[in-house]
N, C-alpha and C positions, 0 to 999 in steps of 0.2 A: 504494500500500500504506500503510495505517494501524495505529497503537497494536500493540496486538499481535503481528501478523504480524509488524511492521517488527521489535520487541522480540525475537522468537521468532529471528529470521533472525539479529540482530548477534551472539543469545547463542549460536548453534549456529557460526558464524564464529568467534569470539574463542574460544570452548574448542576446535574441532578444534582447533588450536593450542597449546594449554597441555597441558603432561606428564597421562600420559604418554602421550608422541608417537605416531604412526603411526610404523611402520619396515618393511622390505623385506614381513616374515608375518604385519603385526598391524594394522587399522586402527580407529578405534572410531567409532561413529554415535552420533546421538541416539536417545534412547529416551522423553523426556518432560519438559516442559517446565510450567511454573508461570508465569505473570507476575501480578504486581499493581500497577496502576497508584497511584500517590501523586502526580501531579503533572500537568500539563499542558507542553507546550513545542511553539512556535511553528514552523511549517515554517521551516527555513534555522538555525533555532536548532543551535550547537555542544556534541554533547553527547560526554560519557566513559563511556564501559563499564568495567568493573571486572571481570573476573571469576577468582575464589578458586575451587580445589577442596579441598571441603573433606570431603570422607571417600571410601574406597575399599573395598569389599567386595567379594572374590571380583573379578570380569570389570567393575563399576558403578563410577561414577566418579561423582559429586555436585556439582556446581558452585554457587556462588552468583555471580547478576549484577547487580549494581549500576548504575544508569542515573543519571548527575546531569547538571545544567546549572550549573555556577560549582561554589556552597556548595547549590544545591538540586537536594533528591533528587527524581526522576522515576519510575522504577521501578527493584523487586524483581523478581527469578526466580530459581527454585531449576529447574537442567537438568540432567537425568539421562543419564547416556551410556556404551555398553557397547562393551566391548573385545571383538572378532572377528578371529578367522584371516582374510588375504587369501584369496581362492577364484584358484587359475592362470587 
């Protein structure tokens, strides 16, 4: 898996985790995702994710993610992700 996907994958990882949480009757998915690349990094390269939410409307949650290596940025994405009732 490359660029992208790989991008797509760590930002839907790091936000199910960030508030607000899954609990017993509530979980929230992705709904839409953005990346843009700014950089290049080498296979095996150590990188940081970041990611802010930063607005909430109604059931939509807004993330920003952040992708660097050291001091250099790698990529941007903005992932969008909605709060749903657990189904028994």
């Amino acid at each position: 898996m490359r660029g992208s996907p790989r991008i797509s994958l760590w930002c839907e990882l790091v936000s199910e985790e960030a508030p607000p949480g899954p609990s017993d009757d509530l979980t929230h998915v992705g709904a839409g995702i953005l990346v843009h690349h700014l950089g290049g990094a080498e296979v095996g390269e150590r990188l940081t994710m970041t990611v802010t939410l930063e607005s909430v409307s109604g059931r939509r949650g807004v993330f920003s993610c952040v992708l660097t290596s050291g001091d250099r940025l790698v990529a941007l994405a903005t992932h969008h992700r909605v709060v749903l009732e657990k189904r028994p």
